[in-house]
N, C-alpha and C positions, 0 to 999 in steps of 0.2 A: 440249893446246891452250893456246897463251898467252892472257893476259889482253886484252882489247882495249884500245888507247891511248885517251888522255884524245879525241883526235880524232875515234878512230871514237864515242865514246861521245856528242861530241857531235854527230858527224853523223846516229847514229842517234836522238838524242832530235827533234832538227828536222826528220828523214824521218816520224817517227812521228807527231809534231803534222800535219803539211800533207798525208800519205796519210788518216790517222786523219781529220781532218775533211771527205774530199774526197769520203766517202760520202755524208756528205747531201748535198753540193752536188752531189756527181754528179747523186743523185735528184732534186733541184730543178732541177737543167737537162736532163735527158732528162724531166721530164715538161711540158716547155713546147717542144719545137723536137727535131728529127727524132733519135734516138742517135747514126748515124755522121755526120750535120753535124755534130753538136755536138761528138765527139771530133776529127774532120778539121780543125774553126774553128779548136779550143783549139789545136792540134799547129802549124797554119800560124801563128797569134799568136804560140807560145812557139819556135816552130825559130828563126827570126833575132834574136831575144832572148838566144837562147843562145848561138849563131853571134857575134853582139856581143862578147858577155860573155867569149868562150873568145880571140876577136881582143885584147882590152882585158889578156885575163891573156896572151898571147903563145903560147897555146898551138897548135903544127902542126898543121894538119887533113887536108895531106897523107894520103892510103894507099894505098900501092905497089897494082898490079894484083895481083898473086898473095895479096894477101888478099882480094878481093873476096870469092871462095866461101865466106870464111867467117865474113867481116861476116854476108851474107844468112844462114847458117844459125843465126849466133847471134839477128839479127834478127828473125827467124821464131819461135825457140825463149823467148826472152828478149822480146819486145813486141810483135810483131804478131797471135798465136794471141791473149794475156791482151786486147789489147785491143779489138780484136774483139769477143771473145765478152764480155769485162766490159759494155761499152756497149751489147750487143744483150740484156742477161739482165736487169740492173739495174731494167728499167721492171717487170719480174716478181716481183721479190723487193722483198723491205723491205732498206733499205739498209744495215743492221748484218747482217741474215742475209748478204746477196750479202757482204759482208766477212768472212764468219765462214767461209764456203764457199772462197771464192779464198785466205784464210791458210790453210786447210787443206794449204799446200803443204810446210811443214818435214817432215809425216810423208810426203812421196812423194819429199823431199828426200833422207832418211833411208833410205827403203826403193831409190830412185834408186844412191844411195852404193855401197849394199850389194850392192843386185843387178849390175848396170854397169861399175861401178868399184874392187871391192873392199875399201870404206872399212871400218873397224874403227868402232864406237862402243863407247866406255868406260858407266861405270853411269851417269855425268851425261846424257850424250848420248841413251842408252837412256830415262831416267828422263823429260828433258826432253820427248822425242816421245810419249811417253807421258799424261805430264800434260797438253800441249798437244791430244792427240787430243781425251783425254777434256773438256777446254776446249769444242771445236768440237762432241762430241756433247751439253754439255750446254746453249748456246746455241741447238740446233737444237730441241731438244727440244718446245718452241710455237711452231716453225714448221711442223711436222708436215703439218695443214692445209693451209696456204697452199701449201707445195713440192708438195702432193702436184697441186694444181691447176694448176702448171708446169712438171713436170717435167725437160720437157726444159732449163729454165732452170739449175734446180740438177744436173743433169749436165752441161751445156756448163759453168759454172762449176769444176767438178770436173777437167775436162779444162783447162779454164784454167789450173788451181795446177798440176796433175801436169806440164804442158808448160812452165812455168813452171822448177820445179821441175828438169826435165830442163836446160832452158836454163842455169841459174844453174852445174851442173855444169858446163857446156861453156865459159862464162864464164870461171870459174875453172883451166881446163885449156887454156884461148886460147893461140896460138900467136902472136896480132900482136902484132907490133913499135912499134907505136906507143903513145903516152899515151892512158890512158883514157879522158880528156873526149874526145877525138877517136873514139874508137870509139863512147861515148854519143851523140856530135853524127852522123855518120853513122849509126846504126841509126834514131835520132829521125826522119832526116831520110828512109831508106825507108819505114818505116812513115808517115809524112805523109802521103807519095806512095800505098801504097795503100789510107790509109785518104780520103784526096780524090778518088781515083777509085770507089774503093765508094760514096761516100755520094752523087757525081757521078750512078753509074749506077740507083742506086737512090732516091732518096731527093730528088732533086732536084722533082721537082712540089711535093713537101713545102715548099720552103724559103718560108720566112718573115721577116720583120725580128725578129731578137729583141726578146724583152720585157728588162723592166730586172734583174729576177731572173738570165736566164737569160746574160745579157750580163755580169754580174759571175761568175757560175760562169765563164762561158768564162773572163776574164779569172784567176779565182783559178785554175784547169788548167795554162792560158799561163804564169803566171807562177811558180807553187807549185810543181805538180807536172812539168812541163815544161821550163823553166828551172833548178830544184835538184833537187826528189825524184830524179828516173829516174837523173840523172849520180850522185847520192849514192846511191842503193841499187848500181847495178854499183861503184861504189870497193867498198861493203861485201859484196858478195859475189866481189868479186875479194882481198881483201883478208883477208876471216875465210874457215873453214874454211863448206863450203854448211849445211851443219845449223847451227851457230852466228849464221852470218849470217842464215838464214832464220826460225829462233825468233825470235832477237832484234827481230826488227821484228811479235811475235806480238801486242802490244801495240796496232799498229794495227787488231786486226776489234774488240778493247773498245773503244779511244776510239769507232769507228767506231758500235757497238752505239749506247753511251749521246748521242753527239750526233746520232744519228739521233731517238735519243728526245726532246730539249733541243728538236732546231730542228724533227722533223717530226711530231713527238708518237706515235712506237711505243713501242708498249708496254713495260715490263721485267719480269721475275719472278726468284722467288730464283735461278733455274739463272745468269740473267747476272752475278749478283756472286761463285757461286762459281766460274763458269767465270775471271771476273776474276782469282782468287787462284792458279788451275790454271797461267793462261797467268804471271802474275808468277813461281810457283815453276818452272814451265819455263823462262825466260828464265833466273831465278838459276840454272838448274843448269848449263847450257851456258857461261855467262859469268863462275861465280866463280871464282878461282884456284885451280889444285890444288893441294894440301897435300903438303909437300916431304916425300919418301917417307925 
């Protein structure tokens, strides 16, 4: 596996900032205004923002008919399942745990590869899913508790990363002909659609005028996560190998962990700062250079 260019390095440090802190904010705006409004608001704000942005760089949004079938299944697999279920789990969990659960996804990436696709993993590769796991089991460790009184929260999460997970393969083995940002800006713009009708059918008696809180999260979604994250994470996993791409961003359930703690005051104990060290030697193992044989 090559080295990642100076580019991806830095799209991944500014994916990792704006995912990594979007957990508390998540948690401060689904606990003031309904989960699927508040995901459907954020998506409507940031779809023509991006749609802008993608006109201003010149990029085609065109896509022939004979890719449709397989926008939808990347769509489905790659952001409709995670967000979904991210946005209806989230009011359940602490916001560093629901991060620590959904990154959980390199080892199904890993195990994906293998099983599916016949990928090889070298000892880095190996090494790295490894480190990572045990990262994620020792973050979960005091939540024991809490998950046991959700359950179903921290398994929909789990099926979250694995379909995720699955997705990011399929990603990577796409067959459209078009520029990426255009494949981002159309999957964005299905999922819009069904998550404005979900929150439409359900969740409408619900709706209220935001508060000022929950009205700046939308706007940080809209603009952070919506407008750059989502188009920057598919370059990096169309671009790195899925195990590589998928550690790599492992960094975001710790930022997530500790500014959950900063802005919403959870807890932390020794397991989160060694999980810290687990997920940084995971990341180095996948992403240093191999030593020329």
């Amino acid at each position: 596996m090559s080295r990642p260019t100076r580019r991806q390095l830095a799209v991944l440090l500014l994916l990792t900032l704006i995912w990594g802190l979007n957990w508390p904010v998540m948690k401060l705006g689904v606990s003031g205004f309904p989960p699927l409004s508040f995901r459907a608001v954020s998506m409507l704000a940031g779809l023509p923002l991006f749609g802008l942005a993608l006109l201003a760089m010149r990029v085609p949004l065109a896509l022939p008919r004979e890719h449709w079938g397989e926008l939808l299944r990347l769509t489905v697999s790659n952001m409709l399942v995670w967000h979904v279920v991210v946005i209806l789990a989230i009011p359940s969990l602490s916001s560093g745990r629901a991060a620590i659960l959904g990154y959980s996804m390199p080892v199904f990436a890993a195990l994906w590869g293998r099983w599916l696709f016949g990928d090889r993993l070298g000892w880095r590769q190996l090494a790295g899913v490894a480190a990572a796991g045990l990262g994620v089991v020792l973050l979960l460790a005091h939540e024991a508790g809490r998950l046991a009184g959700a359950p179903w929260a921290a398994a929909a999460m789990l099926l979250a990363a694995a379909t995720w997970a699955y997705g990011t393969h399929r990603l990577r083995r796409s067959t459209i002909l078009v520029p990426l940002l255009a494949v981002s800006f159309w999957m964005t713009a299905v999922t819009t659609l069904v998550m404005s009708v979900l929150a439409l059918t359900f969740e409408s008696q619900r709706w209220t005028m935001p508060s000022a809180p929950v009205a700046w999260a939308i706007a940080y979604n809209a603009i952070g996560v919506f407008c750059f994250a989502q188009a920057a994470w598919f370059y990096l996993a169309r671009t790195l190998p899925p195990v590589a791409s998928s550690i790599s961003v492992m960094m975001i359930p710790v930022l997530g962990t500790f500014s959950g703690a900063l802005v919403l005051g959870e807890t932390l104990h020794w397991q989160d700062f060694a999980a810290m060290l687990l997920i940084v030697a995971a990341i180095a193992s996948v992403l240093a250079r191999p030593k020329a044989g």
